[in-house]
C-alpha positions as CSV (number, residue, x, y, z in Angstrom):
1,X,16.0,5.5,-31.5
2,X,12.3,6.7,-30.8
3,X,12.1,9.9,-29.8
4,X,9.2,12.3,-28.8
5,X,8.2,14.5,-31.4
6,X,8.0,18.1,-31.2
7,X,5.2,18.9,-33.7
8,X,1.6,19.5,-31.8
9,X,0.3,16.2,-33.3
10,X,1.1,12.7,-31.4
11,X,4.5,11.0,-32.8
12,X,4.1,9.4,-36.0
13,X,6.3,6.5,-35.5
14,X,5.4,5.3,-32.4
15,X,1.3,5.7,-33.4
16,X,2.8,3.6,-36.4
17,X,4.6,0.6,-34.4
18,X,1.5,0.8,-31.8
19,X,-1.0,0.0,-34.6
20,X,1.5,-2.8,-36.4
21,X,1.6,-4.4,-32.7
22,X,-2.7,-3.9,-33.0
23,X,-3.0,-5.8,-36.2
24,X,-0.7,-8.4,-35.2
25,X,-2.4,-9.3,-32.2
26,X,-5.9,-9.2,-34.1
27,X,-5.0,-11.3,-36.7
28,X,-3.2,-13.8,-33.5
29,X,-6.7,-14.2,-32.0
30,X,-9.3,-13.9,-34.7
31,X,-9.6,-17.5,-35.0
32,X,-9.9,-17.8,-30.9
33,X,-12.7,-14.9,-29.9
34,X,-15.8,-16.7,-28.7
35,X,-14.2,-20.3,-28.5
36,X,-14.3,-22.9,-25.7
37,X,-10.4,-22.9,-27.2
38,X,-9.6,-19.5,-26.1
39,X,-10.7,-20.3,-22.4
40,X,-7.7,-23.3,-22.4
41,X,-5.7,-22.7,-19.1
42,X,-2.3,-22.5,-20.1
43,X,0.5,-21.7,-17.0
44,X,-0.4,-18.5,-14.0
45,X,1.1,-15.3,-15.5
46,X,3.8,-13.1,-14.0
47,X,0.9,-10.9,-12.0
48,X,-0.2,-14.3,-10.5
49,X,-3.5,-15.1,-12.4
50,X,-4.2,-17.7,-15.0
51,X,-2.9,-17.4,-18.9
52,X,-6.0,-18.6,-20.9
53,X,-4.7,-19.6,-24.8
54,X,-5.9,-16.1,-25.9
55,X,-3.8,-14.4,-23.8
56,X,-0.6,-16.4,-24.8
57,X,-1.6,-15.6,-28.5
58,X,-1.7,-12.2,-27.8
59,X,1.5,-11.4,-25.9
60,X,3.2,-14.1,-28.8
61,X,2.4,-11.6,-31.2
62,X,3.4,-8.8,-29.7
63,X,6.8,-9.9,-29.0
64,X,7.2,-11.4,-32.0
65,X,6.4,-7.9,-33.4
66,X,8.7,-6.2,-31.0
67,X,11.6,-9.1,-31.6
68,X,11.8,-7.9,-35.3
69,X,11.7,-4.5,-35.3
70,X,15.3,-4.7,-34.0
71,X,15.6,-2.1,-31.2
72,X,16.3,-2.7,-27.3
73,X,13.7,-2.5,-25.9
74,X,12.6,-3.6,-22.3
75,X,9.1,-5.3,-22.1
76,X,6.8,-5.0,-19.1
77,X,4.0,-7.3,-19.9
78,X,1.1,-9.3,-18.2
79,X,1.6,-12.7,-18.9
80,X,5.7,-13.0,-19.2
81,X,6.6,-10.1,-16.6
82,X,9.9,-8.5,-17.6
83,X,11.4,-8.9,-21.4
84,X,14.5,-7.7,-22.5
85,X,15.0,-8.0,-26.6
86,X,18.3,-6.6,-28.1
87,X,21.4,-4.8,-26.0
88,X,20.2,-4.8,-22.3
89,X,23.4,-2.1,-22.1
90,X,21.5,0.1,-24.3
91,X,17.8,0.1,-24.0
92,X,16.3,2.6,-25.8
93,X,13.0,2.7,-23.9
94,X,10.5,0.4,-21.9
95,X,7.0,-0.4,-23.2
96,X,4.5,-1.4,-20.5
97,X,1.8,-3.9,-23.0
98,X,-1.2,-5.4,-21.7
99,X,-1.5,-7.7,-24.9
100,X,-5.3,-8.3,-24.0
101,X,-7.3,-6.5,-21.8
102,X,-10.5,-8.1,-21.0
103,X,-10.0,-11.8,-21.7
104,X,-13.3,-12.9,-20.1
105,X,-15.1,-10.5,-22.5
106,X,-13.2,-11.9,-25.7
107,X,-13.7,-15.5,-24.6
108,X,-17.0,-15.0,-24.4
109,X,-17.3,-12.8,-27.7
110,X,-18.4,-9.8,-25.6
111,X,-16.9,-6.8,-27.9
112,X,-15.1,-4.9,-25.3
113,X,-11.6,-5.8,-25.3
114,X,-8.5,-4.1,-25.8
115,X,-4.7,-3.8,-26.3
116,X,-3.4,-1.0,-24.1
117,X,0.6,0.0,-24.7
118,X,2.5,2.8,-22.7
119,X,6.1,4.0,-23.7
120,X,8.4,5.3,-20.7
121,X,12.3,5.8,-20.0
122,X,14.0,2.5,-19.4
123,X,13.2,3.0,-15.8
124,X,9.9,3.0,-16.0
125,X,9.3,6.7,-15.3
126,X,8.1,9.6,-17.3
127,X,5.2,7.8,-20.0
128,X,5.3,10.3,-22.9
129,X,3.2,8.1,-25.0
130,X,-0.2,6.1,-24.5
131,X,-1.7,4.0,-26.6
132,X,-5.4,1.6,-26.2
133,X,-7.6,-0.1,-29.4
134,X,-10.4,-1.9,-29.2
135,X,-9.6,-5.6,-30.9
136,X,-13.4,-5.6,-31.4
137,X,-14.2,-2.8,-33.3
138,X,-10.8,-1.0,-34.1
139,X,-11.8,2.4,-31.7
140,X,-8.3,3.2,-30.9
141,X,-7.5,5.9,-27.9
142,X,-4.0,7.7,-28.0
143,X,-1.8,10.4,-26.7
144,X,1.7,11.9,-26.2
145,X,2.4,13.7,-23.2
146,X,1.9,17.8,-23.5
147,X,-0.1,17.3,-26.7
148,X,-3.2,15.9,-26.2
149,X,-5.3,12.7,-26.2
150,X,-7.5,11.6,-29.1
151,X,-10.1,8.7,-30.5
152,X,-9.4,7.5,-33.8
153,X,-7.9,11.1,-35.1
154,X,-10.4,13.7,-34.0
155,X,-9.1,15.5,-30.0
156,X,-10.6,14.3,-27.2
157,X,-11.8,15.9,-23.9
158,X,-13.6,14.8,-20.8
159,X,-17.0,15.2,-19.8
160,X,-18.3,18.9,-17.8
161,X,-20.0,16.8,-15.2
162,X,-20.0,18.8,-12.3
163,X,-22.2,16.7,-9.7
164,X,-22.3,13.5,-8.2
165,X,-26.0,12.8,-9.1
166,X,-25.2,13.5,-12.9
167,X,-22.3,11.4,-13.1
168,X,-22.1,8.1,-15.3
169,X,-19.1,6.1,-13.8
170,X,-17.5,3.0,-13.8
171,X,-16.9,1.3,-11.0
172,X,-15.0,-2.0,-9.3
173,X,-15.5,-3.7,-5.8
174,X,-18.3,-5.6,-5.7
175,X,-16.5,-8.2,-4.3
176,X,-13.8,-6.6,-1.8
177,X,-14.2,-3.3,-0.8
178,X,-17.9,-3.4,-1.6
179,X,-18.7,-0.6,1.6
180,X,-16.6,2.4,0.1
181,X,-18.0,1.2,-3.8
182,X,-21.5,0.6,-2.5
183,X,-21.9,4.6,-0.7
184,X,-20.5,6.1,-3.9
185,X,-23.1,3.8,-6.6
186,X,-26.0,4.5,-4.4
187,X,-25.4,8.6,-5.3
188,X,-24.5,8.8,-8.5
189,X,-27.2,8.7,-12.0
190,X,-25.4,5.3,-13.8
191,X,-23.0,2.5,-12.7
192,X,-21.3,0.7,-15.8
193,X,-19.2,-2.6,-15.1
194,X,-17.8,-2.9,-19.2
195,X,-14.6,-5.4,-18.2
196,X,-11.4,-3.9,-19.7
197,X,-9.5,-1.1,-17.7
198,X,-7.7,1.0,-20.7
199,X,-10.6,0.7,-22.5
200,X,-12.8,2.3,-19.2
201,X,-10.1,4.8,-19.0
202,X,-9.9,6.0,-22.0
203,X,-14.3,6.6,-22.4
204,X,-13.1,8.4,-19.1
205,X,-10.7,10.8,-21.6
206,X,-13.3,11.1,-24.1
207,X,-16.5,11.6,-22.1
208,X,-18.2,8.5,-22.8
209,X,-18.1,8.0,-19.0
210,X,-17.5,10.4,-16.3
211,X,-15.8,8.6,-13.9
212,X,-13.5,5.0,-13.3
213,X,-13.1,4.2,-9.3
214,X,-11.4,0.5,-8.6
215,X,-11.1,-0.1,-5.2
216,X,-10.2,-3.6,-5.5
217,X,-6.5,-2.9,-5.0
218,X,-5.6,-5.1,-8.3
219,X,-4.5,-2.6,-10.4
220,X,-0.6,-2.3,-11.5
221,X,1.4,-0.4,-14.3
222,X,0.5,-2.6,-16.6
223,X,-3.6,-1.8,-16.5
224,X,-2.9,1.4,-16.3
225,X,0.3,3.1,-17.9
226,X,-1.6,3.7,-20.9
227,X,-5.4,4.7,-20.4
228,X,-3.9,7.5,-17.0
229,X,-1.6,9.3,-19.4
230,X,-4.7,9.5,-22.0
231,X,-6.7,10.9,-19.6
232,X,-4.8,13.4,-18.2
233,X,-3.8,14.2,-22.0
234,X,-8.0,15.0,-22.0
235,X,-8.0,17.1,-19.0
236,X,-8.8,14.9,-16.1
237,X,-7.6,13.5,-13.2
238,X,-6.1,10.3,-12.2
239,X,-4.8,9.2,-8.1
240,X,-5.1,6.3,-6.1
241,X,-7.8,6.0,-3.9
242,X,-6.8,8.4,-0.8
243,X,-6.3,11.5,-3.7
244,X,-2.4,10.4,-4.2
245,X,-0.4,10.7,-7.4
246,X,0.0,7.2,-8.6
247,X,3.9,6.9,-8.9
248,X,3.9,4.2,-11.6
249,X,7.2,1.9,-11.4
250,X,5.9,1.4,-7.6
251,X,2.8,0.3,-9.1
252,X,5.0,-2.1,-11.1
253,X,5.0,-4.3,-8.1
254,X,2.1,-3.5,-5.4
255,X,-1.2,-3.2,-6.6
256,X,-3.5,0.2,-5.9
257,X,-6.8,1.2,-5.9
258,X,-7.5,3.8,-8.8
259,X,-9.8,6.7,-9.1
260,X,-9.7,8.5,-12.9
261,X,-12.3,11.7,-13.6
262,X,-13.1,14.4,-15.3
263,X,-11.7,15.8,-12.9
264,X,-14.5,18.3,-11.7
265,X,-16.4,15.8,-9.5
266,X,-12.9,14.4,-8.3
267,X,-12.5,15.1,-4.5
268,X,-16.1,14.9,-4.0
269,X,-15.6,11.3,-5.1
270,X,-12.6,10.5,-3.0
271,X,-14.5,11.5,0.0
272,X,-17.5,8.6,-0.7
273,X,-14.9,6.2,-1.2
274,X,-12.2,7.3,1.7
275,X,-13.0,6.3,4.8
276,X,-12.9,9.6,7.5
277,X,-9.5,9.9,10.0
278,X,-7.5,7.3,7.3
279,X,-4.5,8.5,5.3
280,X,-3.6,4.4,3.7
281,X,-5.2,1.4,4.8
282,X,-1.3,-0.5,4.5
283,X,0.9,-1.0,0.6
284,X,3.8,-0.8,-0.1
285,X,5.4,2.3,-1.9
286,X,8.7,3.4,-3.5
287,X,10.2,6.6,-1.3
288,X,9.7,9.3,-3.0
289,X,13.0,11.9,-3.1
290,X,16.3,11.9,-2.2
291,X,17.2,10.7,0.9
292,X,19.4,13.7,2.5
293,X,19.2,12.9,6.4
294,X,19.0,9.8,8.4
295,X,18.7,9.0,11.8
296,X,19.6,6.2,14.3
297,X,17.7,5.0,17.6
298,X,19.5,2.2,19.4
299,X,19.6,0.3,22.8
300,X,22.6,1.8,24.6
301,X,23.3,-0.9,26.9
302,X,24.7,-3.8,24.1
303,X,28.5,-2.5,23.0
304,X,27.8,-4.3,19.9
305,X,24.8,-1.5,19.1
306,X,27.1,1.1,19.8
307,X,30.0,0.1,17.5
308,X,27.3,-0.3,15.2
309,X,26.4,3.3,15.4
310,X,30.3,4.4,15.2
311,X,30.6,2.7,11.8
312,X,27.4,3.5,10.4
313,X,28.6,7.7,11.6
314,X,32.1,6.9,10.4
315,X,30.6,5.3,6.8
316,X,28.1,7.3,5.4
317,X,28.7,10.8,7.5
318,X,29.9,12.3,4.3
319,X,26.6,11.1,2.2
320,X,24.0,12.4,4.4
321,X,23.5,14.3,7.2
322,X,22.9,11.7,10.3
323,X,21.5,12.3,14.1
324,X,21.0,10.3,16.9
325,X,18.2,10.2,18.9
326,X,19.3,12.1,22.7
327,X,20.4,8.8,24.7
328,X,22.9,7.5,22.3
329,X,23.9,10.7,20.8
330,X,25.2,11.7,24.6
331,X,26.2,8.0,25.7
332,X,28.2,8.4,22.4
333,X,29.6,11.9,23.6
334,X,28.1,12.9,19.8
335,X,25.8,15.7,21.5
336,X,25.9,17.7,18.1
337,X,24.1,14.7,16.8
338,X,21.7,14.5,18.7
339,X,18.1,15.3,18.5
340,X,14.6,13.7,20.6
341,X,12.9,11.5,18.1
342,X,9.6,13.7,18.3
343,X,11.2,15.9,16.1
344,X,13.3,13.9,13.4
345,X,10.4,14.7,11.0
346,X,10.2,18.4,11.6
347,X,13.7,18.5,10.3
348,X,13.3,16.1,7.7
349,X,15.1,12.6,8.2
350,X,14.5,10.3,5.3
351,X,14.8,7.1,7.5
352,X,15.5,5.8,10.6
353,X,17.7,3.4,11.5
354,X,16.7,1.1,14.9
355,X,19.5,-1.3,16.9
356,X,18.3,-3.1,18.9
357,X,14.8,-6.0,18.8
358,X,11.6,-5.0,18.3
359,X,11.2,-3.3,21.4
360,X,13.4,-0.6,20.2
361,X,11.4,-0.2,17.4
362,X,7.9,-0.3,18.6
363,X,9.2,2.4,21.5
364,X,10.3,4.7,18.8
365,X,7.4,4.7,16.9
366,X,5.3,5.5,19.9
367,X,6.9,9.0,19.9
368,X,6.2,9.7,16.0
369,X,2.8,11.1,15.5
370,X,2.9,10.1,11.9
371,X,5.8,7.5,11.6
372,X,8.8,7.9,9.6
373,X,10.2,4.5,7.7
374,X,12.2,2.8,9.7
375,X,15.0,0.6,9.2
376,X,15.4,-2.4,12.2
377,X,18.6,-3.8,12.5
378,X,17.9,-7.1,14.2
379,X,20.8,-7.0,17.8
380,X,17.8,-8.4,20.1
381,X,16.3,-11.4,20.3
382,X,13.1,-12.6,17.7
383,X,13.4,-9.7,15.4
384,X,9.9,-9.7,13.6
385,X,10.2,-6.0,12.6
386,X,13.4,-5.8,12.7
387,X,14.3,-8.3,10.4
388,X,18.3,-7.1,8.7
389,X,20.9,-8.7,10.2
390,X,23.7,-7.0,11.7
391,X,26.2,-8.6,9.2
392,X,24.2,-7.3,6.5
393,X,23.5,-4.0,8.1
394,X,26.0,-1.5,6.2
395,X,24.8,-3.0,2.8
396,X,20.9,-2.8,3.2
397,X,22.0,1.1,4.6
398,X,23.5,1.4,1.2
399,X,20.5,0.5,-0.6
400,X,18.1,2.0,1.4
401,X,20.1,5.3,0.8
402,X,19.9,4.8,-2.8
403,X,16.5,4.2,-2.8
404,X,13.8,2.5,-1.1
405,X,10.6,0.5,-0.8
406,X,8.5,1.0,2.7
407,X,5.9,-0.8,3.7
408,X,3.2,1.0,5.8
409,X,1.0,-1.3,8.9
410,X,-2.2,-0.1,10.6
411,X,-2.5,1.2,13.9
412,X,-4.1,1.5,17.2
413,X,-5.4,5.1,18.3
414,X,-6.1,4.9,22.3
415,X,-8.2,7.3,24.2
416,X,-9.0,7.2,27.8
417,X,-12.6,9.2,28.4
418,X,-12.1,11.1,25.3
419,X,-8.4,12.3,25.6
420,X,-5.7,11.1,23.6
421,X,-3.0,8.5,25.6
422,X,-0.8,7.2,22.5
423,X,-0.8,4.9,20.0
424,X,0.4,1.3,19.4
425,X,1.7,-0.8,16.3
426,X,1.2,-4.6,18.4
427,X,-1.5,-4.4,20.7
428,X,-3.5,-2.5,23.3
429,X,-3.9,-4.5,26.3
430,X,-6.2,-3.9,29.6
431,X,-5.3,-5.7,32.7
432,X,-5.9,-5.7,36.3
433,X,-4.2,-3.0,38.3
434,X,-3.1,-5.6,41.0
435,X,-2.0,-9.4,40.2
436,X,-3.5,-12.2,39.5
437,X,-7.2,-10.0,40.3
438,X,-10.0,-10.8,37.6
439,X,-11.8,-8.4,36.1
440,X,-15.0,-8.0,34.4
441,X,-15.0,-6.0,30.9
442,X,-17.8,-4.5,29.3
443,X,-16.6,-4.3,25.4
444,X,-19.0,-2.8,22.8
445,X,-17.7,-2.8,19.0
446,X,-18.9,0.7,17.0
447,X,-21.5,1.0,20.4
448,X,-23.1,-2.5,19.9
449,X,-22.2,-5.0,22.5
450,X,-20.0,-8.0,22.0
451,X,-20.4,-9.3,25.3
452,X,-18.9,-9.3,28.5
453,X,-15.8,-11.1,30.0
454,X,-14.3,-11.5,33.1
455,X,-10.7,-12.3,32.6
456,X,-7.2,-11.4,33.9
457,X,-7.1,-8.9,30.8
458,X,-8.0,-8.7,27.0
459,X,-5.6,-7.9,24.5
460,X,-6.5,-5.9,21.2
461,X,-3.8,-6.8,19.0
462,X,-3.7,-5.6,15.5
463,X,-2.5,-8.1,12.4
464,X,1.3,-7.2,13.2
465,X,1.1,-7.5,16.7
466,X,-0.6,-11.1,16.4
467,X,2.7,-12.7,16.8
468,X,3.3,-11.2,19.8
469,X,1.1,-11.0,23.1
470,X,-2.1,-11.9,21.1
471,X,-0.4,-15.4,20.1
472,X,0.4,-16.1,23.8
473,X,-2.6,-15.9,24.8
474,X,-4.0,-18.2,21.9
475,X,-5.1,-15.7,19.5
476,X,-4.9,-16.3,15.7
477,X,-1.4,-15.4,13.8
478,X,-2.9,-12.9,11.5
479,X,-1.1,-11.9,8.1
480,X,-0.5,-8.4,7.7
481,X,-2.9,-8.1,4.5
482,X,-6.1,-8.8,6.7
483,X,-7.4,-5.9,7.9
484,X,-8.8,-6.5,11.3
485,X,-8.4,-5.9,15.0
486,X,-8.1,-9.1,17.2
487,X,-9.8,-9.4,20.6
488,X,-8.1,-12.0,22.8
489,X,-9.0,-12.4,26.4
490,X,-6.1,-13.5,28.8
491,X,-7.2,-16.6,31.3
492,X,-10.9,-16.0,31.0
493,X,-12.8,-17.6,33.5
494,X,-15.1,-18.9,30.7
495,X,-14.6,-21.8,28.3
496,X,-16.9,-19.7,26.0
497,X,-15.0,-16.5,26.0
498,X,-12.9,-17.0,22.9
499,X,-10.9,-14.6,20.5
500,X,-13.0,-12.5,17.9
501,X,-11.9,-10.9,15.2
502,X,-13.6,-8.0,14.0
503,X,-12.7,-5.1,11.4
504,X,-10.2,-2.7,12.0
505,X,-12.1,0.1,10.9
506,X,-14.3,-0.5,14.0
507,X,-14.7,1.4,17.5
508,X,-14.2,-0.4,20.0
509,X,-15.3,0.8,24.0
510,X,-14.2,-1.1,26.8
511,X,-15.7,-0.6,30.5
512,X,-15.1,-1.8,34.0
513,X,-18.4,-3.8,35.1
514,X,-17.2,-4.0,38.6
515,X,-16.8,-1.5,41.3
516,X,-13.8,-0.6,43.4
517,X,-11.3,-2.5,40.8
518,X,-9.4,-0.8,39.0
519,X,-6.8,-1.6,35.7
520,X,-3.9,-0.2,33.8
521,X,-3.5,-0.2,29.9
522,X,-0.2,-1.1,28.3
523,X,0.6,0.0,24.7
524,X,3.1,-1.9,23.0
525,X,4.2,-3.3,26.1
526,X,4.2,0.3,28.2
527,X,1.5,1.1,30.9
528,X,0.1,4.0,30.0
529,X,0.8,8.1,31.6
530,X,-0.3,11.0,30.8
531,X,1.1,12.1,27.7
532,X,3.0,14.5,29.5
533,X,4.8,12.3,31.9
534,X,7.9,10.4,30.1
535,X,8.6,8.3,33.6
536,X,7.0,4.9,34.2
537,X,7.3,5.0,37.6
538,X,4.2,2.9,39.3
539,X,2.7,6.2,40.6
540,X,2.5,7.6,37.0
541,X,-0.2,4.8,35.9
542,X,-3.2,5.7,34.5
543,X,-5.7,3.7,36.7
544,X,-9.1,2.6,34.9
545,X,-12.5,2.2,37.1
546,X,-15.9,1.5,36.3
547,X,-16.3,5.2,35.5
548,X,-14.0,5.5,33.1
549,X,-14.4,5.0,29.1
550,X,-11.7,3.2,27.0
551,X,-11.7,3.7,23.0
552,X,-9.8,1.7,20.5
553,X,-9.6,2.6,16.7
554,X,-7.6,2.9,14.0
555,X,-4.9,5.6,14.1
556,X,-4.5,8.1,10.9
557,X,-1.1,7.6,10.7
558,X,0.4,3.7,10.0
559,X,3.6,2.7,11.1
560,X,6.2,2.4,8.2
561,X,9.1,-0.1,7.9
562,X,11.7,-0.2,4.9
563,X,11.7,-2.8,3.2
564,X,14.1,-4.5,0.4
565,X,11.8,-8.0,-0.4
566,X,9.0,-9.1,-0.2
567,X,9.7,-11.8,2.1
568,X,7.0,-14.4,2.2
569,X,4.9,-14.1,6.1
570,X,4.2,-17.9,6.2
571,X,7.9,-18.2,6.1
572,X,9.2,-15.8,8.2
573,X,6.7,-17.2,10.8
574,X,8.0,-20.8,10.4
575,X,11.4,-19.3,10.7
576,X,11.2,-17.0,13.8
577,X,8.8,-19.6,16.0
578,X,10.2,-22.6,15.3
C-alpha cells in the first residue's frame, strides 16, 4: 500500500510510479504530436467533449501502466470517467489523471502540454500528493501535502507580487464570462493564454506567472487536483471564483470557476472578477458537514401531509434533532417542535423538508433571508420544485441525511421607492389594482429605457419561474443555466409588445405612466405588504401610482433545493406539461 512519507522530501515511490506513468504516455504519443492523425475524432469523453486519437493514447497508457502495477486502485480520468482496477472492496487510494492536458497545443506541436496526476483517499478527499510534467520538454511540477512543492528537484515558491498593475496572470473567458475577465486584463501588466491548466498552475507555484483566474465554469477535479495542491504546497492560494474553498469530489461532478495566486494580490482579484451584492451566480455543491437538525414546513390542511410529518418525527427523531415550522408544530399538538421559519437558520437546521406543491415551497423561501436547502416532497399538484414523491419520501430523507448535493437558483430582490418589500424565486409581477383595468408601464433596464407598455400587467420571471406565470402568458421556458430575467407582458394591447429577455444582473425600474391608476405587486404569487404586516387582507396592499419607483434585481442570496440527480430539464418539462 502507498503511503505518505514522513521524511521532509516528497514520497519516493509515488514520485517514482508518477514519472513511469510520464514516460509511458510519452513514448504512447511521440509518434502522434503535430499529426493530422492525432486530431482523429474518436467517441465524446466522460466530461462530455470529444476524444481526439492523442488523447485515447494517452489515457491507454496510463491504465495500462496502472493495470500492471497490481494495486486497487480507483481511476478518475478525463476520457473514461471512473476506473476501478484490482479489489473494488479494498482500494488502496484514488488517483485523479488528466492523461493529456492541452490536446489542441500537442496536435498542433505547440510545446505546452502536460500530464497532471493527484493522489487522494478512495473518496476522493484529502490529495496528499500532486504531480504535473511537461510531455514537451520533461519540466515536471510536484508536491506532497505539508512538505512543499518543487520543479524538477530544486523548492519552489510563488511570486512577491503585491499589486494588480505588476501582476502577470493567466486568464480564461474570452468567450463566456468575458465582462468579469475583461475589467480584471484591462488592470493588470501581462495576460498569458498558454492552453494547459496544471501546467498554468503550477508556473502559478513557481512564480513564472502570478496569477490563473478561469471564469468559464469548465473546470472539474480532474484539471485541477494536481496543479491546486502544488500551489498551495508553494504558498499561494487557490478558491473558486466568489473567494470559496474548492471542495474537490463536488468538483468531480459540477464544474467551477477557479482563481489560483500568489496569494498576496488574491482578494483584490476576486473583487474585479465578483460581481458587487452576489454570493453564487447558481451550481451545484456537496453540503458541507454533518447534518445535526432538520426541519419540516407542510400544508396543514391535506391529512396525508400530516401523517407524513408523524412518520418522518417517529423515524428519524432519534438521528437528528427535528422542528416544525409554528402551524404544523401546533396543528400537530408538537409545540416543543415548533419554531417560525425566520429563524431555522439562527439555530442551525441542515435542511428543510416541504409537504406540500410548490406553493409551499416558494412561501417558505420567502421568509429566509438567505435560503436554507430544501427538500420538496411533491403532495400538491405539478411539483416542479418539489419533485420526490411521497412514496419515495423516507428514502431520499435517508440520503439526504447522509449526505447531500444542493442546487442553488437565482433570485429576485424587490424594492418599492427604495425600501426593501421581499424577494421571489418565480416571478415579480405588476398588475392593475382593480380588474380587467390597463395600465401603462414605464420600464427602464440598468436606467436605459426599454420601452413602454400598456398591458393588464408584466411579469418578471426569472429562469425557474418560467414554467410558471411567465409561460402563461407566452413567455419562453427558460432552463435554469441561462442566466437572465424574462420580461413578459400580460394581454398587451399591442401586437408589438413582446417578451424580452435581458440579463439577470440587470436593474430593472418600472413606473406608472398614467395618473390616478394605481397597481399591486405579487411575489411568488403574494400581493405585496409591508414587511411588517404577515396578513393579506386587501387593505394591507401596497398600492403603486405614477409617483412611486419599482426596482427589480438580483437578490444576494439564491434559493437552494436538495438534490439527489441530475435530472435532465428538457425532460422533466415534457413530463410535468404534457
Amino acid at each position: 500500500m502507498i503511503i505518505m512519507s514522513e521524511n521532509s522530501s516528497p514520497n519516493p515511490e509515488l514520485l517514482e510510479l508518477c514519472r513511469a506513468v510520464y514516460a509511458d504516455i510519452r513514448a504512447a504519443i511521440s509518434f502522434l504530436e503535430g499529426t493530422n492523425e492525432a486530431d482523429e475524432f474518436m467517441f465524446i469523453g466522460a466530461d462530455g467533449t470529444d476524444t481526439k486519437r492523442i488523447d485515447l493514447a494517452a489515457e491507454d497508457a496510463m491504465i495500462k501502466r496502472f493495470k500492471e502495477s497490481g494495486r486497487s486502485v480507483r481511476i478518475i480520468s478525463e476520457e473514461l470517467g471512473e476506473t476501478i482496477i484490482g479489489d473494488v472492496n479494498n482500494l488502496e487510494f484514488a488517483v485523479i489523471v488528466d492523461p493529456l492536458d492541452g490536446t489542441t497545443n500537442a496536435i498542433h506541436d505547440i510545446p505546452f502540454y502536460s500530464v497532471s496526476i493527484a493522489f487522494s483517499k478512495p473518496d476522493l478527499t484529502g490529495i496528499y500528493f500532486g504531480y504535473v510534467c511537461n510531455l514537451a520538454n520533461g519540466d515536471e511540477f510536484y508536491a506532497e501535502a505539508g512538505k512543499g512543492a518543487y520543479m524538477n528537484g530544486k523548492k519552489i515558491t510563488s511570486s512577491k507580487a503585491s499589486t494588480v498593475r505588476e501582476l502577470t496572470i493567466s486568464a480564461y473567458g474570452y468567450r463566456q464570462n468575458t465582462d468579469r475577465a475583461a475589467k480584471l486584463c484591462s488592470r493588470v501588466q501581462k495576460v498569458r493564454v498558454l492552453g494547459s491548466v496544471a501546467l498554468e498552475l503550477c508556473y502559478v507555484a513557481a512564480g513564472k506567472i502570478d496569477a490563473f483566474i478561469d471564469v468559464r465554469r469548465t473546470l472539474r477535479l480532474i484539471d485541477i487536483g494536481a496543479g491546486q495542491l502544488i500551489v498551495k504546497e508553494a504558498g499561494g492560494i487557490v478558491t473558486d471564483g466568489v473567494g470559496n474553498k474548492v471542495f474537490l469530489p463536488d468538483n468531480h461532478i459540477k464544474p467551477v470557476n477557479l482563481v489560483a495566486s500568489n496569494g498576496a494580490v488574491h482578494q483584490e482579484i476576486l473583487n474585479l472578477i465578483t460581481f458587487p451584492e452576489i454570493d453564487c451566480r447558481g451550481d451545484w455543491y456537496y453540503y458541507q458537514g454533518t447534518v445535526k437538525k432538520i426541519a419540516i414546513v407542510s400544508r396543514c390542511d391535506s391529512e396525508a401531509a400530516l401523517e407524513m410529518i408523524r412518520k418522518i418525527v417517529d423515524t428519524f427523531k432519534d438521528r437528528v434533532e427535528i422542528y416544525l415550522s409554528s402551524s404544523p408544530a401546533k396543528y400537530l399538538n408538537m409545540e416543543e417542535r415548533g419554531i417560525a421559519v425566520g429563524k431555522m437558520k439562527d439555530i442551525g437546521v441542515d435542511f428543510v423538508i416541504s409537504l406540500g406543491g410548490d406553493g409551499t415551497i416558494l412561501r417558505n423561501m420567502s421568509k429566509m433571508p438567505d435560503p436554507i436547502p430544501i427538500l420538496g416532497i411533491n403532495m400538491g399538484t405539478l411539483g416542479f420544485l418539489a419533485d420526490v414523491d411521497p412514496e419515495d419520501a423516507i428514502q431520499a430523507i435517508e440520503t439526504a441525511i447522509s449526505g447531500f448535493m444542493y442546487d442553488e437558483r437565482p433570485r429576485l430582490d424587490l424594492s418599492i421607492n427604495g425600501k426593501f418589500i421581499g424577494n421571489a424565486i418565480n416571478e415579480v409581477v405588476a398588475t392593475s389594482a382593480y380588474p380587467a383595468k390597463m395600465i401603462t408601464y414605464e420600464i427602464l433596464v440598468n436606467r436605459r429605457l426599454l420601452g413602454e407598455i400598456r398591458a393588464d400587467g408584466i411579469v418578471f420571471a426569472t429562469p425557474t419561474g418560467s414554467t410558471a406565470y411567465a409561460m402563461s402568458a407566452g413567455g419562453p421556458i427558460v432552463t435554469p443555466e441561462v442566466d437572465a430575467i424574462l420580461i413578459v407582458p400580460i394581454a398587451p394591447f399591442k401586437l408589438s409588445s413582446r417578451p424580452w429577455v435581458v440579463p439577470f444582473d440587470s436593474e430593472i425600474t418600472v413606473r406608472v405612466k398614467m395618473p390616478n391608476k394605481e397597481i399591486v405587486v405579487v411575489t411568488d404569487g403574494k400581493v405585496v405588504t409591508p414587511p411588517e404586516i404577515e396578513t393579506e387582507r386587501p387593505e394591507d396592499f401596497i398600492h403603486v401610482n405614477e409617483n412611486d419607483t419599482i426596482t427589480i434585481k438580483r437578490a444576494r442570496y439564491p434559493g437552494r433545493f436538495v438534490k439527489f440527480s441530475d435530472a435532465c430539464f428538457y425532460d422533466t418539462v415534457r413530463k410535468k406539461l404534457s
